[in-house]
N, CA, C and O atoms as a DFTB+ gen file, in Angstrom:
412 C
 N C O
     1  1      73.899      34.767      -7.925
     2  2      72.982      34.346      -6.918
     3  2      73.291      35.092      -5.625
     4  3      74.369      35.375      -5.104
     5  1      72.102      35.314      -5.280
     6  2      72.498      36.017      -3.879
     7  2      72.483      35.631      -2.556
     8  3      71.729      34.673      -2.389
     9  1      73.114      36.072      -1.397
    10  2      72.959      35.385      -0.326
    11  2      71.345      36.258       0.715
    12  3      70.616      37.233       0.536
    13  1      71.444      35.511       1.426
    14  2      70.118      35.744       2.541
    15  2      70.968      35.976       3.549
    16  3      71.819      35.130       3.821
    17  1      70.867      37.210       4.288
    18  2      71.483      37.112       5.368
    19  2      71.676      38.327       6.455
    20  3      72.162      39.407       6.119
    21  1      71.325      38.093       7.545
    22  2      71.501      39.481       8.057
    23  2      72.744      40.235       8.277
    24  3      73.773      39.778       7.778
    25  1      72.798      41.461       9.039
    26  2      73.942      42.231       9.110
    27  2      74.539      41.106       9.981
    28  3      73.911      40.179      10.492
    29  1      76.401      41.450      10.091
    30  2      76.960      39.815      11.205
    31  2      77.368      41.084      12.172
    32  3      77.758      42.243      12.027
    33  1      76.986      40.008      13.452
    34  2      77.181      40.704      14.673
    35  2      78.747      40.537      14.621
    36  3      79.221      39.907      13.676
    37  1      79.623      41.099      15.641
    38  2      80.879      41.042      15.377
    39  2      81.281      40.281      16.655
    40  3      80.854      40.844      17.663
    41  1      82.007      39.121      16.900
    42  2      82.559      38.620      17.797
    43  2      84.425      38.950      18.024
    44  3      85.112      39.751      17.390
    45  1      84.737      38.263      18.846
    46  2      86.182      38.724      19.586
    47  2      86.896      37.115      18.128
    48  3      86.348      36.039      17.887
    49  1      87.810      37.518      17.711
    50  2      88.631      36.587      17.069
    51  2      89.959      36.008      18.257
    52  3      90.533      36.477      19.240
    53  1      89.987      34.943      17.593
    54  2      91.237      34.055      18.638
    55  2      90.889      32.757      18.704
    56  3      89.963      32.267      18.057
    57  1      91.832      31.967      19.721
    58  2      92.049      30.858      19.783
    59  2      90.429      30.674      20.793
    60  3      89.702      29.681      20.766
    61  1      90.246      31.698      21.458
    62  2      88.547      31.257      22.107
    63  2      87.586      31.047      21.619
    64  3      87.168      31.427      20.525
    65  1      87.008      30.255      22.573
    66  2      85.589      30.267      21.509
    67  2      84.742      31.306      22.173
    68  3      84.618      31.508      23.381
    69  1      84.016      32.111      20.877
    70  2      83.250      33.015      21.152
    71  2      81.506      32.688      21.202
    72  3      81.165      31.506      21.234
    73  1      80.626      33.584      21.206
    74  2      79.266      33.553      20.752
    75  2      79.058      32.623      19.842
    76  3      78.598      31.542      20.210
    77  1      79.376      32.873      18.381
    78  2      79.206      31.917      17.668
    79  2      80.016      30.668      17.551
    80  3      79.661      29.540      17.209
    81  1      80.972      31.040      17.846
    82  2      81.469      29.251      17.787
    83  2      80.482      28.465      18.991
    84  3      80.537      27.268      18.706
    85  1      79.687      28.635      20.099
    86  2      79.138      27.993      20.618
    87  2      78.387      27.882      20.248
    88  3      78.204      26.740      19.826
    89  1      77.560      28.614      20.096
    90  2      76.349      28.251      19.126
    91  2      76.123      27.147      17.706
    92  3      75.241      26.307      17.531
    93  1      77.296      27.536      16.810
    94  2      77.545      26.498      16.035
    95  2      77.994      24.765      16.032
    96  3      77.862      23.913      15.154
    97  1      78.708      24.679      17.754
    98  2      78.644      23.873      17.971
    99  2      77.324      23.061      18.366
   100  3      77.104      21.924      17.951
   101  1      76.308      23.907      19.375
   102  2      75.443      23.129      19.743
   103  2      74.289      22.838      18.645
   104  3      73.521      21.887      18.789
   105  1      74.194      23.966      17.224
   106  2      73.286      23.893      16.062
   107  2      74.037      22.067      15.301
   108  3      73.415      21.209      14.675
   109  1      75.223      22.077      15.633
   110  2      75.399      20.707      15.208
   111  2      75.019      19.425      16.023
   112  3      74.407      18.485      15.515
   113  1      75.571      19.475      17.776
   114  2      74.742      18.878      18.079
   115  2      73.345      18.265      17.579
   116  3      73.092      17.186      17.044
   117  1      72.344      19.591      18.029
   118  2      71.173      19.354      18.309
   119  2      70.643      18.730      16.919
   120  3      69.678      17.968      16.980
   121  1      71.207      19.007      15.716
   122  2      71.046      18.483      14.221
   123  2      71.120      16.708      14.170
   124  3      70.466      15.871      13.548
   125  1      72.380      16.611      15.256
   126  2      72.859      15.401      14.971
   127  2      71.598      14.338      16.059
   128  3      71.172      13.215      15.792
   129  1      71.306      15.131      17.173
   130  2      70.401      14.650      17.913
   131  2      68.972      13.981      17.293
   132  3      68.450      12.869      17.217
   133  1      68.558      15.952      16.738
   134  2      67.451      14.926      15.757
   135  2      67.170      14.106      14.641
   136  3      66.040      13.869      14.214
   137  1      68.250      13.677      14.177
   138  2      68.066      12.530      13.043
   139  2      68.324      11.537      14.061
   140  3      67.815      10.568      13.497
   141  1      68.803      11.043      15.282
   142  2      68.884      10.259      15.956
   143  2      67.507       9.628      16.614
   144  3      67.006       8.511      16.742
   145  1      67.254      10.708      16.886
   146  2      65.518      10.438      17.944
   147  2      64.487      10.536      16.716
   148  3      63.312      10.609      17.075
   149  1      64.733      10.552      15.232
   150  2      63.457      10.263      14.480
   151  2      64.198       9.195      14.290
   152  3      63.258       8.564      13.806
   153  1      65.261       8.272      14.241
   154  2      65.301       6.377      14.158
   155  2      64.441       6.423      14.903
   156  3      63.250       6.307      14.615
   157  1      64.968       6.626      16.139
   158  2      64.702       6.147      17.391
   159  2      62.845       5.884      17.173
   160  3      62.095       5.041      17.666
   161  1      62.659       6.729      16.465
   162  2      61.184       7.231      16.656
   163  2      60.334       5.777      15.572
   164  3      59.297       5.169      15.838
   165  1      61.055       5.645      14.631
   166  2      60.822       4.377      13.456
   167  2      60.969       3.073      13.781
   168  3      60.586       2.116      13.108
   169  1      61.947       3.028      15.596
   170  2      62.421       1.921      15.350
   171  2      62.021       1.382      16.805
   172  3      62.721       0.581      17.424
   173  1      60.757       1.939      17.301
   174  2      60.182       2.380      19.177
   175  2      59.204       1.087      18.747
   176  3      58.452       1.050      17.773
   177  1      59.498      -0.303      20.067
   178  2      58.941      -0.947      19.631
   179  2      57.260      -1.143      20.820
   180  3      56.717      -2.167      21.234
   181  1      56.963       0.086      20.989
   182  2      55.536       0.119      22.056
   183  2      55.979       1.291      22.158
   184  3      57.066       1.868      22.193
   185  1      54.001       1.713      22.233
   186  2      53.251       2.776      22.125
   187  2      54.027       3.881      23.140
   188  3      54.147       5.052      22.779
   189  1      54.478       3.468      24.276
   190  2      54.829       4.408      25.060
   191  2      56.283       5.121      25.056
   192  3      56.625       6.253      25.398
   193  1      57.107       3.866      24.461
   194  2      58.282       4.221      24.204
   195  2      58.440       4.913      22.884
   196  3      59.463       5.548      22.626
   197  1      57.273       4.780      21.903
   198  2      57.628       6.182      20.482
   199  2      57.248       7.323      21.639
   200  3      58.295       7.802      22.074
   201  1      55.994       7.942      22.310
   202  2      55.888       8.416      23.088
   203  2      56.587       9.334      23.907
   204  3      56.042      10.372      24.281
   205  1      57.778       9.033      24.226
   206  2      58.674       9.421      25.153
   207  2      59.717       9.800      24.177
   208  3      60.476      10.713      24.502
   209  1      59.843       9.308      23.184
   210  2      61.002       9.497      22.162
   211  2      60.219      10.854      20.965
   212  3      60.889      11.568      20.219
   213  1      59.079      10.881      21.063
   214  2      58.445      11.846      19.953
   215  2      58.694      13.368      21.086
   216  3      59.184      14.481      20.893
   217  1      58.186      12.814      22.053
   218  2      58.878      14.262      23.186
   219  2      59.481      14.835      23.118
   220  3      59.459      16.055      22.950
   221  1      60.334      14.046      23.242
   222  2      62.358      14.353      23.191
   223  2      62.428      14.598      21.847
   224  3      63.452      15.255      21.659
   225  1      61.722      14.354      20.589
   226  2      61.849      14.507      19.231
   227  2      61.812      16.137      19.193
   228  3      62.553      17.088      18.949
   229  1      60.446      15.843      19.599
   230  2      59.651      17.529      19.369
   231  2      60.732      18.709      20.599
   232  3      61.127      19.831      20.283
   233  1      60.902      18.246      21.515
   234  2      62.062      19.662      22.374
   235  2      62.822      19.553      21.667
   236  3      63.218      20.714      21.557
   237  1      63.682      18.688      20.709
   238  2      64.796      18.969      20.277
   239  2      64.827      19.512      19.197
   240  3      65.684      20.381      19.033
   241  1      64.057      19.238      18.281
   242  2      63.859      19.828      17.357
   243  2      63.485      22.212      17.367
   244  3      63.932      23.102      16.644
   245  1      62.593      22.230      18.468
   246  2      62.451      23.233      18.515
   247  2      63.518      23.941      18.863
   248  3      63.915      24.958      18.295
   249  1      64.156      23.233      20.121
   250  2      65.862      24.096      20.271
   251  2      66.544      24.014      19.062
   252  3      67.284      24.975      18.852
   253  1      66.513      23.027      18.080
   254  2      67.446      23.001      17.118
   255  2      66.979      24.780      15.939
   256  3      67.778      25.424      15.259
   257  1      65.668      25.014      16.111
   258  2      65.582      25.672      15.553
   259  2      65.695      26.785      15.968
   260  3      66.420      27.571      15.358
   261  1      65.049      27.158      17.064
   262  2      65.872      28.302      18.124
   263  2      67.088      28.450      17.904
   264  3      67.234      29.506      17.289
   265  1      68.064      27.938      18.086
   266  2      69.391      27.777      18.051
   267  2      69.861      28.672      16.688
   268  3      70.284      29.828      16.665
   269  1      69.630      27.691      15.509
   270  2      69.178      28.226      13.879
   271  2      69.058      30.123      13.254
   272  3      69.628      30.836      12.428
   273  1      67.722      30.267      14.483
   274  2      67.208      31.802      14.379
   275  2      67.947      32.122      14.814
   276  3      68.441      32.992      14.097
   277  1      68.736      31.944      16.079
   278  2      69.694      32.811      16.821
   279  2      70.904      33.379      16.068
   280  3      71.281      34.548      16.141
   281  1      71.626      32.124      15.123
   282  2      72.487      32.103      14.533
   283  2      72.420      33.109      13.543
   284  3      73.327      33.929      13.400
   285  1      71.147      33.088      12.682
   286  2      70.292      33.757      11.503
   287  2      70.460      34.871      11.585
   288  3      70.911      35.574      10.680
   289  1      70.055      35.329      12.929
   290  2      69.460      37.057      13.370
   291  2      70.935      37.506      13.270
   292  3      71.154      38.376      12.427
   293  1      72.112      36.998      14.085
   294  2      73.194      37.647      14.367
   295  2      74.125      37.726      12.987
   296  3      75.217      38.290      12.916
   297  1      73.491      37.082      11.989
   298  2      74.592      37.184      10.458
   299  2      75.377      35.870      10.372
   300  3      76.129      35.675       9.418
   301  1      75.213      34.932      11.383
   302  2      76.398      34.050      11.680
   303  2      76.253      32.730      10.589
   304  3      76.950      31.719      10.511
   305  1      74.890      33.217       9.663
   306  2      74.249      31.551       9.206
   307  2      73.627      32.217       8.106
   308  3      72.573      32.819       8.310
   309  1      74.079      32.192       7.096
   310  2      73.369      32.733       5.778
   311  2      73.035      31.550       4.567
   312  3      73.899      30.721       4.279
   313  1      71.743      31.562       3.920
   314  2      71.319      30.622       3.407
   315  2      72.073      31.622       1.787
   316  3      72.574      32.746       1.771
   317  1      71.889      30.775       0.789
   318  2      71.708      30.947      -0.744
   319  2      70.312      31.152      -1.377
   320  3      69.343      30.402      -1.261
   321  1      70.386      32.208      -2.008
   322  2      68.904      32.435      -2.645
   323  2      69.172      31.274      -4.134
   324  3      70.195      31.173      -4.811
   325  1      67.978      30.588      -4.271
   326  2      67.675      29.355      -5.105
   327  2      67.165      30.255      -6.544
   328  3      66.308      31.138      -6.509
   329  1      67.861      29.832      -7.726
   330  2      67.084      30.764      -8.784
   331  2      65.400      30.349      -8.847
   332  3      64.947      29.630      -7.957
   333  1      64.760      30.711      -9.644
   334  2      63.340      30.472      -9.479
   335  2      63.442      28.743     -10.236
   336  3      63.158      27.656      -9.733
   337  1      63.991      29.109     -11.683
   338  2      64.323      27.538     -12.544
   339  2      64.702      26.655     -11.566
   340  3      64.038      25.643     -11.791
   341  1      65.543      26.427     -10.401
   342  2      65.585      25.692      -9.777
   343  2      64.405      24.809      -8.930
   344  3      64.027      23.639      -8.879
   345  1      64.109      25.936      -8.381
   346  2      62.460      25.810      -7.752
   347  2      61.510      24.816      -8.106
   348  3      60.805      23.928      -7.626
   349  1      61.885      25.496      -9.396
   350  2      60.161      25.141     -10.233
   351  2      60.793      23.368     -10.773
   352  3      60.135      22.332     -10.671
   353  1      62.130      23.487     -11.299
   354  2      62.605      22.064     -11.287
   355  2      62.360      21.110     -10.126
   356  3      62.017      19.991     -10.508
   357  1      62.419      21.214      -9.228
   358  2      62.416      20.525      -7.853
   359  2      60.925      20.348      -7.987
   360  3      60.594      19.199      -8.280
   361  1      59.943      21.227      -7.838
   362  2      58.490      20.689      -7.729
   363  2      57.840      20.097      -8.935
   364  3      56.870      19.343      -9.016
   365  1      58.375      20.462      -9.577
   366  2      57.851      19.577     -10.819
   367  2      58.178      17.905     -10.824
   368  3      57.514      16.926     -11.167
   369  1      59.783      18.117     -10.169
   370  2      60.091      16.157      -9.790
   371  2      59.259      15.828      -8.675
   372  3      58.525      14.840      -8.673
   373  1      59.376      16.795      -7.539
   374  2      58.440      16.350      -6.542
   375  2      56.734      15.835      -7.235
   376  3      56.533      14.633      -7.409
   377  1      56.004      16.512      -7.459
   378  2      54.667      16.537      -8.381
   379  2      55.032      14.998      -9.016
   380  3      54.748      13.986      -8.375
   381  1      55.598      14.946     -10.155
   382  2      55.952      13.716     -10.713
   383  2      56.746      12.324      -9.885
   384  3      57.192      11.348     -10.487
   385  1      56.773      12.464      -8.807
   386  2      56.893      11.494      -7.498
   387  2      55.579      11.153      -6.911
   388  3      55.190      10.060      -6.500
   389  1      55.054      12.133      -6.944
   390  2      53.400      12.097      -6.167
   391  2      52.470      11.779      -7.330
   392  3      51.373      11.576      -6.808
   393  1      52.400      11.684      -8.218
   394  2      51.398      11.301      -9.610
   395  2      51.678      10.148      -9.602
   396  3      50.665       9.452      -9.530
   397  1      53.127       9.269      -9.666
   398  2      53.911       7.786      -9.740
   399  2      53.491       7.057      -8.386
   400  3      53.352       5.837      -8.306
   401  1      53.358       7.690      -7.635
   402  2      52.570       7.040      -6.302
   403  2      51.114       6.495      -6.127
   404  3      50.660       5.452      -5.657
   405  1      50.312       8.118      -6.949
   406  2      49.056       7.507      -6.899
   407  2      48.437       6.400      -8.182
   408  3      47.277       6.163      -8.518
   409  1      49.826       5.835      -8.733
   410  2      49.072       5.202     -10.086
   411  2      48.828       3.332      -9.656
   412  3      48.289       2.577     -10.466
């Protein structure tokens, strides 16, 4: 299986934190943020307060993904290529979740 991934930019090694170690910290943050503010978002008890929390949902989410690309572009964040059998396994349970729904 292969990886996805761009060329890696090269940072300074050591006890500092560099480029990517900051970055990786705040891609966790902002991860941890948004599963927080979609409770938040399930659990908003008036219209104005999901409102204010779908806001803060939606900026965070987009930095989270900004953040993500940044990581991506520089080599620092490489995904796994999925065989196709996998794929096609997954949508086929998905599909057969959604058929069991509409019965």
């Amino acid at each position: 299986m292969g990886k996805i991934a761009n060329p890696k930019t090269e940072v300074p090694k050591g006890i500092a934190m560099n480029d990517k170690d900051y970055l990786d910290s705040i891609l966790t943050c902002l991860k941890e943020m948004v599963k927080n503010y979609a409770i938040a978002l399930t659990e908003a008890s008036n219209e104005h307060l999901y409102k204010v929390y779908l806001n803060m949902w939606n900026t965070y989410s987009q930095l989270q993904r900004e953040t993500y690309e940044v990581l991506f572009e520089n080599g620092w964040y490489s995904l796994e290529e999925a065989p196709s059998s996998k794929v096609e396994e997954k949508a086929k349970m998905l599909r057969q979740e959604l058929d069991d729904l509409s019965e």
